[in-house]
MARMAR-6907 format. One record per residue: residue number from 1; residue in one letter; x, y, z of N, C-alpha, C in turn. Coordinates in nm, 3 decimals. Layout:
BEGIN
    nr   rest       n_X       n_Y       n_Z      ca_X      ca_Y      ca_Z       c_X       c_Y       c_Z
   NUM      A         X         Y         Z         X         Y         Z         X         Y         Z
...
END
This chain:
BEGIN
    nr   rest       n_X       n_Y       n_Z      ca_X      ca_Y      ca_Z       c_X       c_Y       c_Z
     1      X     9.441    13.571    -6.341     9.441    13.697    -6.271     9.584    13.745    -6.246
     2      X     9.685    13.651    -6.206     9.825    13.672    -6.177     9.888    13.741    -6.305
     3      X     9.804    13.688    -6.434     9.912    13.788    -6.570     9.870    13.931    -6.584
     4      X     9.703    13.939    -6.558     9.693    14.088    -6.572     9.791    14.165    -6.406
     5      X     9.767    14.084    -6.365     9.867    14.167    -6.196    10.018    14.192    -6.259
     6      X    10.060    14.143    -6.344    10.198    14.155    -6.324    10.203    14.239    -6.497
     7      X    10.123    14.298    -6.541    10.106    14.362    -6.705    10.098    14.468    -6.688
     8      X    10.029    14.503    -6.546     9.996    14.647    -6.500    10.131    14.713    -6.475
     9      X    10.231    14.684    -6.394    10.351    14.814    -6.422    10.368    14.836    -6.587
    10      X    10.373    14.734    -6.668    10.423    14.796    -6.798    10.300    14.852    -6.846
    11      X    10.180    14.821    -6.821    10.058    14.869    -6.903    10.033    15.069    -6.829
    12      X    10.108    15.038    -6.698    10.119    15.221    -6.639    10.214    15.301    -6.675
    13      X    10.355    15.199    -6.711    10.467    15.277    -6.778    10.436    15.333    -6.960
    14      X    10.331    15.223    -7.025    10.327    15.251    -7.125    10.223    15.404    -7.130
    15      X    10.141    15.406    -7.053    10.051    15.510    -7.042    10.058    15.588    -6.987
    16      X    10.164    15.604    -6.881    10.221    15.726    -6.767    10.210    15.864    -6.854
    17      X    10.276    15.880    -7.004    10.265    15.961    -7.081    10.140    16.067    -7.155
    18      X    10.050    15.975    -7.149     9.912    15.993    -7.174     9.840    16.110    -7.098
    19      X     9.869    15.998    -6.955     9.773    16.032    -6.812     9.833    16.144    -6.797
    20      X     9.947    16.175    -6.749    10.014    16.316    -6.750     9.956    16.439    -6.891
    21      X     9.948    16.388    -7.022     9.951    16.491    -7.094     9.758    16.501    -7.096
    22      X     9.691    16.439    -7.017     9.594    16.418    -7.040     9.545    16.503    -6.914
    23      X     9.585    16.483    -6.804     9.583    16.597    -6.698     9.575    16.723    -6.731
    24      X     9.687    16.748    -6.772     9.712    16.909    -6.809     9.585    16.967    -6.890
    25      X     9.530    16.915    -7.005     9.448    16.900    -7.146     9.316    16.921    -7.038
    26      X     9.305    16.876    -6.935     9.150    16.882    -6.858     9.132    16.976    -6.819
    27      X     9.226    16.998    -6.743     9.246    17.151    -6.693     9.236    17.260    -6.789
    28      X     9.349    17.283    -6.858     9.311    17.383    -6.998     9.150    17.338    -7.043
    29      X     9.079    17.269    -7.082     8.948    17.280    -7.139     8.877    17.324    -7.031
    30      X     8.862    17.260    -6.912     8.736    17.338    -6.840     8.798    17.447    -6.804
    31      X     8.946    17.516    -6.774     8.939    17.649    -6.823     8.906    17.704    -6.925
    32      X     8.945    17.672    -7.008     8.886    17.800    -7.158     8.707    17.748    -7.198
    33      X     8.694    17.626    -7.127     8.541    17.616    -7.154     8.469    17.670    -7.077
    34      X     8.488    17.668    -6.968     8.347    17.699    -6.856     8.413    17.787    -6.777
    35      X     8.518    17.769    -6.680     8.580    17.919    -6.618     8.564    18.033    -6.711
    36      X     8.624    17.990    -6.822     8.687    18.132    -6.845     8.666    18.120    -6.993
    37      X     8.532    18.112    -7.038     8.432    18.096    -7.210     8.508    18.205    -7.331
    38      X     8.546    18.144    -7.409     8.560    18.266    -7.523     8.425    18.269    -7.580
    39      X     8.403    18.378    -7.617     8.312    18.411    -7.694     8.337    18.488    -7.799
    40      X     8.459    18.441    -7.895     8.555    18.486    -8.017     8.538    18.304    -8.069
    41      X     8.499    18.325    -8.210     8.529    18.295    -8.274     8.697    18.190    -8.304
    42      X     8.656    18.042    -8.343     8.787    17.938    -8.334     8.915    18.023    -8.450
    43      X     8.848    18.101    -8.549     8.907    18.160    -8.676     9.004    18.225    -8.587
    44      X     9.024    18.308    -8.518     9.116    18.448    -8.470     9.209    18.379    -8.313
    45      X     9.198    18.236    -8.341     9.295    18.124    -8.278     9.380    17.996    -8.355
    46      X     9.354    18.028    -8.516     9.439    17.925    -8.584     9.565    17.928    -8.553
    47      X     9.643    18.031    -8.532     9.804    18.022    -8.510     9.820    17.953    -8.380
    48      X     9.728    17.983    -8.277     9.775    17.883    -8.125     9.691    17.759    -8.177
    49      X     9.599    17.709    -8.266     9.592    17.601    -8.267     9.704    17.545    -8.333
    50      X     9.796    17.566    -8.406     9.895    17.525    -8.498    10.026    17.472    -8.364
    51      X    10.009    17.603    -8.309    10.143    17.561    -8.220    10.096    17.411    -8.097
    52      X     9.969    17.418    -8.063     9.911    17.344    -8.002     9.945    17.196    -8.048
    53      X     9.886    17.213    -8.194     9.889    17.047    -8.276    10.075    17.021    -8.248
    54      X    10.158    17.120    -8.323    10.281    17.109    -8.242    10.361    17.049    -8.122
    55      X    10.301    17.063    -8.045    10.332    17.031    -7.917    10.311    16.908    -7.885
    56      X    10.186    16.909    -7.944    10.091    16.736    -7.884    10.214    16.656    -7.948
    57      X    10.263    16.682    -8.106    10.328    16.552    -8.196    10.420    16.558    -8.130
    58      X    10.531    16.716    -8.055    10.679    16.676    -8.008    10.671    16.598    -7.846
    59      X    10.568    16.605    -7.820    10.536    16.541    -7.673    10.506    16.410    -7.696
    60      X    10.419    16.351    -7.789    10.475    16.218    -7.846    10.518    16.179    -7.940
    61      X    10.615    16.237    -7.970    10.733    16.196    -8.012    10.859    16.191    -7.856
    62      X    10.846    16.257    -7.804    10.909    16.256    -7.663    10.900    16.186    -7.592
    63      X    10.773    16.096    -7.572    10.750    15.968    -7.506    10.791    15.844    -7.546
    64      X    10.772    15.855    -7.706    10.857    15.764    -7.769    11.024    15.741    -7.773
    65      X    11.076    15.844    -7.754    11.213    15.858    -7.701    11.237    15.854    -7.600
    66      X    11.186    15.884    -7.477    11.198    15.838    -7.338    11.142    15.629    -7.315
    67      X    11.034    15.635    -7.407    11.024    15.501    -7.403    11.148    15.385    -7.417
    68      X    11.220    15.473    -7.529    11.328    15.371    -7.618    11.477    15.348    -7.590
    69      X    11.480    15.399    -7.438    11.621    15.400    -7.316    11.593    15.259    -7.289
    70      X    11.756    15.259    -7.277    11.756    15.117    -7.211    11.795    15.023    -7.294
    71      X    11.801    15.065    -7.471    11.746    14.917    -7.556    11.654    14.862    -7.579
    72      X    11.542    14.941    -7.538    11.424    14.879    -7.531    11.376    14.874    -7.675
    73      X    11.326    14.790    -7.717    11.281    14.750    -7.903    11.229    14.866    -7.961
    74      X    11.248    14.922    -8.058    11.136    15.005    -8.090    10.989    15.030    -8.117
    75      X    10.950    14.861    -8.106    10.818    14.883    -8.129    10.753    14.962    -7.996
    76      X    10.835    14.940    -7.905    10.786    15.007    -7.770    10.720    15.173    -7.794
    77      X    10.849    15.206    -7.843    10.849    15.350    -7.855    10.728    15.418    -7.940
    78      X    10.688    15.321    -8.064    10.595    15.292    -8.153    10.430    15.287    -8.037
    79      X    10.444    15.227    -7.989    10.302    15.202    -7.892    10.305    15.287    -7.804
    80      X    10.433    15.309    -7.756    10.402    15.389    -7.641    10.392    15.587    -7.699
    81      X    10.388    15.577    -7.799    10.377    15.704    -7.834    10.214    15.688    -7.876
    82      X    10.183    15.594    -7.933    10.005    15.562    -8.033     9.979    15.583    -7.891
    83      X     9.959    15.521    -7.760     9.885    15.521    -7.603     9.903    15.630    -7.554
    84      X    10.013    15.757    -7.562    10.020    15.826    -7.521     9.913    15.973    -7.612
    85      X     9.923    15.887    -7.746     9.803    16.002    -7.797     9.661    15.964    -7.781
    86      X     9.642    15.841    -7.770     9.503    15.800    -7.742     9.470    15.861    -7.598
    87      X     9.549    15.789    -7.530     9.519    15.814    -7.373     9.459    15.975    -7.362
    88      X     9.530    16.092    -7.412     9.558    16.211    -7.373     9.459    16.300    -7.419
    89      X     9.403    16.205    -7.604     9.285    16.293    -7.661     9.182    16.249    -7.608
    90      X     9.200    16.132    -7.590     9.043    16.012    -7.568     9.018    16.094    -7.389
    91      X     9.093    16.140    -7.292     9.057    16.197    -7.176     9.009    16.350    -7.243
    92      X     9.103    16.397    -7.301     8.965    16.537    -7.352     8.906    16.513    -7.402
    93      X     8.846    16.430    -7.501     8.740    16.410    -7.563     8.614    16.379    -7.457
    94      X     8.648    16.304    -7.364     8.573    16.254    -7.270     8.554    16.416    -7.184
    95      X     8.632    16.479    -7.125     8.612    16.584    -7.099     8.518    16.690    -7.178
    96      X     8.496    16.707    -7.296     8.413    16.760    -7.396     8.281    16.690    -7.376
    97      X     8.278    16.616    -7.396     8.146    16.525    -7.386     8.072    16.588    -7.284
    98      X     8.122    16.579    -7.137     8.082    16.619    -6.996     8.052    16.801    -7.002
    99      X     8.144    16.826    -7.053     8.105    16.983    -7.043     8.014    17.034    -7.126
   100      X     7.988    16.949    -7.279     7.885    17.008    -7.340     7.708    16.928    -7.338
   101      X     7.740    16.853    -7.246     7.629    16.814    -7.157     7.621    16.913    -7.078
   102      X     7.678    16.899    -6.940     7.644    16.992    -6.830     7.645    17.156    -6.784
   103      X     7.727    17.165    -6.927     7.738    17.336    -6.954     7.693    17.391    -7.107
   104      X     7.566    17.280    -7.145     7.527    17.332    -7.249     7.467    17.455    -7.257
   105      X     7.420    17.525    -7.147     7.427    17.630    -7.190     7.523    17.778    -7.232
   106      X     7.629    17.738    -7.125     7.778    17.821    -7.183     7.819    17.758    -7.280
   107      X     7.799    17.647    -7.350     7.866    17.616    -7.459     7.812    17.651    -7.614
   108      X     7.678    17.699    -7.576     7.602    17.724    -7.703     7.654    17.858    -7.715
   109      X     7.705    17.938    -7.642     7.751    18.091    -7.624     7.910    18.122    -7.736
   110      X     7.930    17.991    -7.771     8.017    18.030    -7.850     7.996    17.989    -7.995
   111      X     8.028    18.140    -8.071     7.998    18.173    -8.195     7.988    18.021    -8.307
   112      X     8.135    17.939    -8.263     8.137    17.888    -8.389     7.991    17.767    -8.356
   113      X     8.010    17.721    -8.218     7.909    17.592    -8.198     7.708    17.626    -8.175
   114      X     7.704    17.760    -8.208     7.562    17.871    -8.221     7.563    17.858    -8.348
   115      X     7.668    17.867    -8.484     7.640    17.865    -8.587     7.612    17.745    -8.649
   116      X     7.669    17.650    -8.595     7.727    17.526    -8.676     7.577    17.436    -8.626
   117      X     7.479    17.455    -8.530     7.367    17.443    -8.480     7.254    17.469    -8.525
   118      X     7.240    17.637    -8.552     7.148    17.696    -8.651     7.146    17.648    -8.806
   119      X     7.258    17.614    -8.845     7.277    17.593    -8.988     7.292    17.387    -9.007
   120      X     7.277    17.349    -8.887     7.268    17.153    -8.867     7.109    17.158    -8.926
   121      X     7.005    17.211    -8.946     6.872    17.128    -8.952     6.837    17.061    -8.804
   122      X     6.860    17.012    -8.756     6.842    16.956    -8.567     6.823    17.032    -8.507
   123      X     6.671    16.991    -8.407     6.603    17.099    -8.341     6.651    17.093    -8.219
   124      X     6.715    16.999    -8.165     6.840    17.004    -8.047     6.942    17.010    -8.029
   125      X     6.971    17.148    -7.932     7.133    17.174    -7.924     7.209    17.056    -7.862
   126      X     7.152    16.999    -7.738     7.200    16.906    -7.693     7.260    16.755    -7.847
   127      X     7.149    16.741    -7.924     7.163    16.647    -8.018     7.301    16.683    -8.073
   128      X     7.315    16.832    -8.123     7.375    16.908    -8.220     7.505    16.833    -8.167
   129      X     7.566    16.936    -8.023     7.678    16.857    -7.982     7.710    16.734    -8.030
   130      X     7.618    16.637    -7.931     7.661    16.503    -7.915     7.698    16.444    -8.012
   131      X     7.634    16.490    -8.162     7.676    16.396    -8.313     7.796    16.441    -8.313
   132      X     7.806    16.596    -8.271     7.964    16.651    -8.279     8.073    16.564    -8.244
   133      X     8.039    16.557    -8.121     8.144    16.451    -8.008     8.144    16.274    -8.047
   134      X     7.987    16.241    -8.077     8.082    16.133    -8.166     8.146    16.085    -8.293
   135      X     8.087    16.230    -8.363     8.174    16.230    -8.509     8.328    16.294    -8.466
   136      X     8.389    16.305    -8.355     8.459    16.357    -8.267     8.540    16.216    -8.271
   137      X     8.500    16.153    -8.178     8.577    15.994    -8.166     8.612    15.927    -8.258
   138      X     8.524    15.880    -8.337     8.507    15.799    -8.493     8.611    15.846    -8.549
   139      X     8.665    15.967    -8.592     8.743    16.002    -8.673     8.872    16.053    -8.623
   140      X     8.857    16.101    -8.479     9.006    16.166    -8.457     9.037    16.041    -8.366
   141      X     9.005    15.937    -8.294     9.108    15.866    -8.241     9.189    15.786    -8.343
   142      X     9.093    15.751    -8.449     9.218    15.641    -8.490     9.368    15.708    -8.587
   143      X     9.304    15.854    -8.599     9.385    15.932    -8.667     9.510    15.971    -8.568
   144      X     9.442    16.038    -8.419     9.568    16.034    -8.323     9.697    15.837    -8.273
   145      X     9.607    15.792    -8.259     9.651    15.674    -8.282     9.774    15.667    -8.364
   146      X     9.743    15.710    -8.473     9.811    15.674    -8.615     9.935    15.778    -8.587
   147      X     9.896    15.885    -8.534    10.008    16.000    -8.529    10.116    16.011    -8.425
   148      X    10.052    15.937    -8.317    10.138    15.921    -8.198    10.198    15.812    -8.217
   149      X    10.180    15.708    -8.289    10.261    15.577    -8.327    10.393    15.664    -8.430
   150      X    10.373    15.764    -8.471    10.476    15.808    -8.622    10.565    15.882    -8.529
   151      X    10.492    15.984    -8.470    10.592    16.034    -8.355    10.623    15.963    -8.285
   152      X    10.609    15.822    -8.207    10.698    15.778    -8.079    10.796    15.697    -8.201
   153      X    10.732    15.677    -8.320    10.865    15.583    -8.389    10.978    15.682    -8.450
   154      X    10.954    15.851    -8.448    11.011    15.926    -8.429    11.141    15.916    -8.376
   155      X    11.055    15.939    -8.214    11.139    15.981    -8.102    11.233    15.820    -8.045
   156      X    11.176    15.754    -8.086    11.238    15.638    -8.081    11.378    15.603    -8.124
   157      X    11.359    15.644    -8.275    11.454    15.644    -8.393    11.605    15.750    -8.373
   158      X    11.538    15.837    -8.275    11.627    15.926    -8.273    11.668    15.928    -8.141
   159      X    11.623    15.863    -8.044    11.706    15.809    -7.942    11.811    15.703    -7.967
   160      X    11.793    15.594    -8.065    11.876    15.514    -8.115    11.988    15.567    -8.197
   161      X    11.966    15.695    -8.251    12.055    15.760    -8.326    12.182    15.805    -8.268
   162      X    12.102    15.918    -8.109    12.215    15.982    -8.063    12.257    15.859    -7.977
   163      X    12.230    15.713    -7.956    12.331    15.620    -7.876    12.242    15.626    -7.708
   164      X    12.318    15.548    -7.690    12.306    15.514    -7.479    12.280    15.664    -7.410
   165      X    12.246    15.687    -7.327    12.219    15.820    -7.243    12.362    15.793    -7.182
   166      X    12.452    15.924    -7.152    12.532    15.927    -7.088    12.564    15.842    -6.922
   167      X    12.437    15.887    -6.864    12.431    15.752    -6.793    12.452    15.626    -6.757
   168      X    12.373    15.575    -6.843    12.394    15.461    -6.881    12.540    15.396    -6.946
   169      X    12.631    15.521    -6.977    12.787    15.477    -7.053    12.840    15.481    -6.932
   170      X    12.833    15.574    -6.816    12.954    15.617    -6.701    12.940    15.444    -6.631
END
């Protein structure tokens, strides 16, 4: 019991990144899901999804470079960027799950998940989702995984590049 007690600061430092970008991500979905529903079409939002996917990779890649102060090895930066994308999708994903359970009916209101329903063969919307959400998991965690490990070995790489934080030299 004493090793998991003493794993937990590094197991919160490694994930501090996550939980934070995973916060924000909850908020934005049950806003644009249930506050405040589009009922437009995902097509006439590809450019903010682009900048979106953007953000997620320079944010871990950013964790991975904040990870890799200090001297710290790079595999750090490497994990702590893969935990910071798991952590962050795997909480919206989990957030999705909940909302298209409990707000299945605002959720059927949007165009693309009304079409993609009518045109499944499955006589339940509820079903419809849920294969959604776990053909959802299956395929995008181990892919974020994979992406947040490239970005923190990124941001890692390039903390080692520009040298010591000024800080740390004075």
């Amino acid at each position: 019991m004493s090793r998991i007690w003493r794993s937990l600061p590094g197991l919160l430092g490694t994930s501090v990144y996550g939980l934070a970008l995973g916060a924000v991500l909850v908020v934005l979905i049950v806003w644009s899901n249930v506050i405040v529903p589009s009922h437009q079409s995902d097509d006439e939002y590809t450019a903010w999804y682009l900048v979106g996917y953007l953000g997620l990779f320079a944010y871990f890649g950013l964790s991975g470079f904040l990870a890799a102060r200090g001297g710290s090895p790079i595999g750090r930066a490497v994990v702590t960027g893969a935990v910071t994308g798991v952590v962050s999708i795997g909480m919206a994903l989990v957030v999705f799950v909940v909302i298209d359970n409990v707000f299945l009916d605002v959720v059927m209101q949007q165009p693309d998940k009304a079409y993609g329903f009518v045109h499944s063969g499955l006589t339940s919307a509820r079903d419809y989702v849920n294969q959604g959400n776990l053909l959802g998991f299956a395929t995008v965690m181990p892919m974020v995984a994979a992406i947040g490990a490239g970005c923190g070995l990124a941001g890692g790489l390039l903390r080692r590049r520009l040298g010591p934080s000024r800080a740390a030299a004075v």
